[in-house]
C-alpha positions as CSV (number, residue, x, y, z in Angstrom):
1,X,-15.3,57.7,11.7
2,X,-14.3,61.4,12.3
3,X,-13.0,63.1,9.4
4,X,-9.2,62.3,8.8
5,X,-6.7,62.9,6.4
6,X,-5.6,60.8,3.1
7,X,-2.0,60.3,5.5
8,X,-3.8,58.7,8.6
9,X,-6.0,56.8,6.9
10,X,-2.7,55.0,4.9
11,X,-1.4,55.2,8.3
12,X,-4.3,53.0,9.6
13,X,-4.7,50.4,6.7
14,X,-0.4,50.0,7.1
15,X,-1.1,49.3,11.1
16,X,-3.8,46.6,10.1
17,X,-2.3,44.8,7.6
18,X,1.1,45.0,9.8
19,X,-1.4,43.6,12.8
20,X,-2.2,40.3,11.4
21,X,1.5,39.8,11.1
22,X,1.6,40.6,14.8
23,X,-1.0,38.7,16.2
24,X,-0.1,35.4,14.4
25,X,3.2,35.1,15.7
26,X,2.3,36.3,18.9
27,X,-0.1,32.7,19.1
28,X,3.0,31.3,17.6
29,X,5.4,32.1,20.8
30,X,3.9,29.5,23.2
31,X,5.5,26.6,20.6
32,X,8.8,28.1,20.8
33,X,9.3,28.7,24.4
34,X,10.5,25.0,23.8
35,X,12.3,24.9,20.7
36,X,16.3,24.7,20.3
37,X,15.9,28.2,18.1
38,X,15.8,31.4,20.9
39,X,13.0,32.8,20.7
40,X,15.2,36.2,20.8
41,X,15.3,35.5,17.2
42,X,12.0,34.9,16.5
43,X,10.8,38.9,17.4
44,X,13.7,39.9,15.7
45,X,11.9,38.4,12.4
46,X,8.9,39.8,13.4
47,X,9.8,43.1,14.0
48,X,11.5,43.5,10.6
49,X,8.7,41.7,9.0
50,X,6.3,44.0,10.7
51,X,8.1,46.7,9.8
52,X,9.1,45.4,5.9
53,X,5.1,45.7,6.0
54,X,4.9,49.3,7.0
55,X,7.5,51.2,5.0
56,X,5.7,49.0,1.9
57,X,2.2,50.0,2.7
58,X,3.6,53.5,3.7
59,X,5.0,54.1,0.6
60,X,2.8,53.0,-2.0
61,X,1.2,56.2,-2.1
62,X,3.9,58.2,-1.0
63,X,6.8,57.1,-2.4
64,X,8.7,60.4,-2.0
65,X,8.6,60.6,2.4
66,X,11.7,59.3,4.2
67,X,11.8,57.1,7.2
68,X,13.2,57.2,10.2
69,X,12.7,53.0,11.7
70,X,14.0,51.5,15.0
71,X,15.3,48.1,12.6
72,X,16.5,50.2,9.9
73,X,17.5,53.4,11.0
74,X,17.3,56.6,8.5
75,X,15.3,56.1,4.3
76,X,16.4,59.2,2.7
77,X,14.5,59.7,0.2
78,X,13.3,62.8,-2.3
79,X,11.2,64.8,0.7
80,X,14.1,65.2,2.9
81,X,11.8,66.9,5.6
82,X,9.4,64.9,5.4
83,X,9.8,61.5,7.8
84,X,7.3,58.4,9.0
85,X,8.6,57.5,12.2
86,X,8.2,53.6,12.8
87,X,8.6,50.9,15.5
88,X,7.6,47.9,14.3
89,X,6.6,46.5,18.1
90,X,7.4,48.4,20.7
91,X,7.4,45.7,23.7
92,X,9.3,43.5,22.4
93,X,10.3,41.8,25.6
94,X,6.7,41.4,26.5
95,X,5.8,40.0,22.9
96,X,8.8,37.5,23.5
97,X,7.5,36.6,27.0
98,X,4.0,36.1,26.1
99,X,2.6,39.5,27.7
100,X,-0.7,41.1,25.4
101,X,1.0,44.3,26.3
102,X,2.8,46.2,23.1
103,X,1.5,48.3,20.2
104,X,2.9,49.4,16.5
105,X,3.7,53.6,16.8
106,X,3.3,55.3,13.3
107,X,4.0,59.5,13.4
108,X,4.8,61.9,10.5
109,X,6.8,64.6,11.0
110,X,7.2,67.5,8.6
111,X,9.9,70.1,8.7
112,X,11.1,69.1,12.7
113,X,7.3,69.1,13.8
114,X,5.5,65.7,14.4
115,X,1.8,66.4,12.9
116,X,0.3,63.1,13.3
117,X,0.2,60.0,15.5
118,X,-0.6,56.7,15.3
119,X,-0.1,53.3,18.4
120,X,-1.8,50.4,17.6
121,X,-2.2,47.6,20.2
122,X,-3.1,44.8,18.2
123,X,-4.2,42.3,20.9
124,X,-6.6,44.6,22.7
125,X,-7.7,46.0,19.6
126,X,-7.4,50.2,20.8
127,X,-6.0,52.1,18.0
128,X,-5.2,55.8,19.2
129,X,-4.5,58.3,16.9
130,X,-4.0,62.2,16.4
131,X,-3.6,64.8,13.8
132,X,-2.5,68.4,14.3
133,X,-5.5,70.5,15.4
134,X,-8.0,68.1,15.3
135,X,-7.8,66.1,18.6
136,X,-7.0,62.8,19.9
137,X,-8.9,59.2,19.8
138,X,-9.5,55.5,20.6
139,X,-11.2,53.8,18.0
140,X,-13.1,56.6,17.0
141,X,-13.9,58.0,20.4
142,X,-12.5,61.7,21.4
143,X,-9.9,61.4,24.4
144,X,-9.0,63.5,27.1
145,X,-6.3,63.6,29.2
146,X,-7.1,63.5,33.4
147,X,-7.7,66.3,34.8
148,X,-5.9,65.3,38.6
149,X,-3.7,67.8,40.5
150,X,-2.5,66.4,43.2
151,X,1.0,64.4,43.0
152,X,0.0,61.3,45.5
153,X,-3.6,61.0,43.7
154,X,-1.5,60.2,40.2
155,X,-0.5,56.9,38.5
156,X,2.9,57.8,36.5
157,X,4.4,55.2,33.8
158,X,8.4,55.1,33.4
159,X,10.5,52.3,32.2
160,X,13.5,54.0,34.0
161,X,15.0,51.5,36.4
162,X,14.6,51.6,40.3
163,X,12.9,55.2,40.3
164,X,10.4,53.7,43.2
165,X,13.5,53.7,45.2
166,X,14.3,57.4,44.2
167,X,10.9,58.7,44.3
168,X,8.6,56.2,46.9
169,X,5.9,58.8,47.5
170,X,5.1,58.4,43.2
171,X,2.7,55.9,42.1
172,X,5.0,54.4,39.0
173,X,4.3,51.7,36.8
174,X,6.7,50.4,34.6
175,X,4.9,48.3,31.8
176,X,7.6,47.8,29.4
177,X,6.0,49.8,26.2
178,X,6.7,53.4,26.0
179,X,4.4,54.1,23.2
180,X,1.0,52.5,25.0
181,X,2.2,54.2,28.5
182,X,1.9,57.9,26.3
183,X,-1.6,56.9,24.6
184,X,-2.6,56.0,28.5
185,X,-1.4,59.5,29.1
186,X,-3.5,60.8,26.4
187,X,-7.1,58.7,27.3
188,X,-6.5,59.5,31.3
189,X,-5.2,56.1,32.2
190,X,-2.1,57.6,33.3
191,X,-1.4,61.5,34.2
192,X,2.3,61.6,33.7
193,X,5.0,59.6,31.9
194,X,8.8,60.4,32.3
195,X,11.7,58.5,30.6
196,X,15.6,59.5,30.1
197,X,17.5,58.4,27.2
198,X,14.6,56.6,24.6
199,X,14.2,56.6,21.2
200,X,12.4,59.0,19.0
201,X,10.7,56.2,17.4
202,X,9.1,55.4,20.7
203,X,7.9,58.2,21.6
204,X,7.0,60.6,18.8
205,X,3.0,59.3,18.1
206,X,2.5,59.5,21.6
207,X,3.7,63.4,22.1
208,X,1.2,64.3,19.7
209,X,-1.7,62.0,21.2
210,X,-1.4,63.8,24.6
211,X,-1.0,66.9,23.3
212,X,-3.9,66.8,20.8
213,X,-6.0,65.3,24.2
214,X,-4.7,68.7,25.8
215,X,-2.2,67.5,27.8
216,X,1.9,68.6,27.7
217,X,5.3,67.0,26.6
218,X,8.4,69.0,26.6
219,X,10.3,69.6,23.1
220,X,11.9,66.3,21.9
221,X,13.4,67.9,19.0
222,X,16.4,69.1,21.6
223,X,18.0,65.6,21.7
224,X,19.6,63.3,19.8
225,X,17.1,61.2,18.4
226,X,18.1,58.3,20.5
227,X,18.9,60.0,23.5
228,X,15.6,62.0,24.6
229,X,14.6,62.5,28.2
230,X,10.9,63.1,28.0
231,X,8.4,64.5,30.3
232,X,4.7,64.5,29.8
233,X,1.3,64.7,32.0
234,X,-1.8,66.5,32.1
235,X,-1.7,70.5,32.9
236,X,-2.7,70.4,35.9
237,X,0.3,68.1,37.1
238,X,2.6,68.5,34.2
239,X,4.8,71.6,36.5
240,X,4.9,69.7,39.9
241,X,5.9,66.3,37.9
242,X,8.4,68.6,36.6
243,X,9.5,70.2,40.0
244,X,9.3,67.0,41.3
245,X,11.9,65.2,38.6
246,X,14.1,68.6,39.2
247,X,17.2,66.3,40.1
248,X,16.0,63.0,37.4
């Protein structure tokens, strides 16, 4: 493995532990489809329990961070400044339907700036990851981000609503988990990902993924953490993505 620091490597052994959590009641959904409980509740329990796992692991060793959680909202605790971001599962709706497609996002952010990333897709077994300064990955590979530059060459990822009606001449694919779209941004699978109105928690691992892979995400410290419209894509498309979206 690539050098990393003592924070990502708690921040991988949180993810795995988490996982196993994941991945059993993921095998588990296929007996509930039937049962009188919804199976609504069912995720619900495993995304606290999934993240009950996290802010444990997470703060074993660093008992003074905060958190900032999609099931708990805001841990202050003696670092003020200091925050682990955490969704539990983002994709729910395709954990609760049976769809391999959804990941755990870990970030840190210290004084306003996110400094490393973490989204772990349990099922398929890619864990990408990035520290300030010192690049992105998959599983211990380096990443890049794409290097196309023309708009009706590109695959884009959005889970914004109807946008192939706005914008037919875009190759969009809505998937249903933010945080894997942006690690597809940063490895190349996808070249540009635009969203209005999400969650920090969904997409702070993955700003610093692309941008460690060399790609660019506009400044989501200008919103309200659950209110951030974010635009991302590799430099060659990033402005005409941009000029593009003028109106979005």
């Amino acid at each position: 493995m690539n050098s990393i620091s003592a924070n990502l490597n708690i921040m991988i052994k949180a993810c795995e532990k988490a996982s196993k959590f994941i991945i059993r009641d993921f095998g588990e959904l296929e007996n509930l489809q039937v049962s009188k409980k919804g199976p609504k509740d069912f995720v619900t329990k495993t995304d606290k329990k999934v993240e009950e796992i996290l802010i444990n692991e997470l703060s074993k060793t660093k008992k003074k961070y905060s958190f900032i959680t999609e099931e708990t909202g805001k841990i202050l605790n003696e670092n003020k400044h200091i925050f682990w971001i955490i969704d539990p599962i983002d994709g729910t709706t395709n954990f609760l339907h049976g769809i391999p497609h959804f990941a755990i996002s870990i970030a840190l952010q210290i004084n306003e700036e996110i400094v490393t990333g973490l989204i772990f897709d349990p099922i398929k077994n890619e864990i990408f990851y990035a520290e300030k300064n010192s690049g992105s990955f998959i599983n211990n590979n380096r990443i890049r981000v794409s290097n196309k530059s023309k708009l009706d060459e590109c695959l884009f990822a959005t889970n914004n609503q109807g946008i192939k009606y706005i914008y037919p001449e875009l190759n969009v694919r809505n998937t249903g988990c933010a945080a894997l779209d942006l690690a597809y941004v940063g490895c190349g699978r996808f070249d540009g990902y635009f969203h209005n109105k999400i969650n920090l928690w969904d997409v702070a691992a993955g700003k610093i993924i692309i941008e460690e892979a060399g790609g660019q995400v506009n400044n989501v410290t200008d919103f309200k953490i659950n209110e951030i419209d974010i635009r991302a894509g590799n430099p060659s498309i990033y402005e005409k993505m941009l000029k593009k979206l003028d109106n979005f």
